[in-house]
N, C-alpha and C positions, 0 to 999 in steps of 0.2 A: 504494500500500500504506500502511494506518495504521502510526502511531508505533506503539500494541498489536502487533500482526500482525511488524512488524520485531522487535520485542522477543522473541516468541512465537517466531520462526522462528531466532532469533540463538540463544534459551535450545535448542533441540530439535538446532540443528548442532552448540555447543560440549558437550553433553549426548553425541552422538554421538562423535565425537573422543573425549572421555574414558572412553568405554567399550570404545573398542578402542587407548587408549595401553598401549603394549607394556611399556613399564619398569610402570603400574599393574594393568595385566593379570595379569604375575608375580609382583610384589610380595603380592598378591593370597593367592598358594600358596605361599608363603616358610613359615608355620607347617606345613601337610601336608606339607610337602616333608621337613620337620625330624622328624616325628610318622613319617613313612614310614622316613625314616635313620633315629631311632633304634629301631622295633619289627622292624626287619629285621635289624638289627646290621651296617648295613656300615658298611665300613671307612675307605672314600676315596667321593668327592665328583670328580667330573670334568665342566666345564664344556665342552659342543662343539655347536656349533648353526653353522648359514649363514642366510645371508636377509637384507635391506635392513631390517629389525626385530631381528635377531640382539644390537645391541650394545647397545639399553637394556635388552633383557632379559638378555641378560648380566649385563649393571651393576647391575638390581635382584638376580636373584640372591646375585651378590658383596654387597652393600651389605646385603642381609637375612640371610644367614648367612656372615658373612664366616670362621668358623672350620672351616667345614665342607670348605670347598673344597680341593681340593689344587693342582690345575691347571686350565686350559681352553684352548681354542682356539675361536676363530671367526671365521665368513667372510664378508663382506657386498662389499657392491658398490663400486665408488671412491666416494668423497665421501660415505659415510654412516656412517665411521669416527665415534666420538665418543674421545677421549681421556680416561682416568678416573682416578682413586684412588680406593680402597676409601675410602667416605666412614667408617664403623665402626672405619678403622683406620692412616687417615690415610695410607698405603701405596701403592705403584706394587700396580698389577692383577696379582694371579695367572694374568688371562686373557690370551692374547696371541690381538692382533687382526690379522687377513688383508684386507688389501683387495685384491679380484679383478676381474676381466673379468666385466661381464655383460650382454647374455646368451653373449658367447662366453668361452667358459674361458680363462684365458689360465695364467704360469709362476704369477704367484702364489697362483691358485687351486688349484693342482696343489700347493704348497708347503704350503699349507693345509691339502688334505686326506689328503696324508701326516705333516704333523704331528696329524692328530687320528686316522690312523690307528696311527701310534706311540706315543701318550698312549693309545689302548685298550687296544693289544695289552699293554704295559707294564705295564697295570694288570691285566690279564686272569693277564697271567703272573705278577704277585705275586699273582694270587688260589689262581689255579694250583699253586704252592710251598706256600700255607695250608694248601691242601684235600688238597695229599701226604703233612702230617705228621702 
């Protein structure tokens, strides 16, 4: 293979890669995201995702609207925890991070997703008490 051709092939893989990094990906939709919360008028901001990509996309969210958020939870797999501070706010993370069993579920997965079941419903129900009065 030419020196060209290696070059060629090196520009099209890391070209690749950066179009599906995940923290760049959502960073991405950080203004719509903003544009969506405020024309809809809500209230609270609730970060919960899973997935072995969960936690840079976490991290850009937080990092690109750091005031928005209230809380989060997310679940990713052992060893693909990243540990963060809001870079916007110099700050321990809003998000609390779950590292689980995968592919088989294990306690801390279950812990996970009763906390992100708790953090809905929580939020569902002060929405709930708004819409009573």
């Amino acid at each position: 293979m030419k020196d060209a051709d290696k070059r060629i092939a090196s520009e099209i893989f890391y070209s690749a890669l950066k179009a599906v990094d995940p923290y760049s990906s959502v960073k991405l939709y950080a203004d719509r995201i903003l544009s969506v919360y405020h024309s809809n008028n809500f209230k609270r901001v609730f970060v919960i995702g899973f997935g072995k990509a969960v936690c840079p996309m976490a991290e850009a969210v937080e990092n690109s609207l750091p005031d928005l958020i209230d809380a989060g939870v997310v679940i990713t797999k052992y060893g693909y925890k990243i540990s963060h501070k809001s870079k916007a706010r110099s700050q321990e993370s809003k998000i609390k991070i779950y590292e689980a069993g995968h592919p088989i579920p294990n306690e801390n997965g279950l812990k996970g997703t009763e906390e992100i079941i708790k953090l809905l419903c929580d939020g569902c129900s002060d929405y709930d008490d708004r819409m009573r009065k």
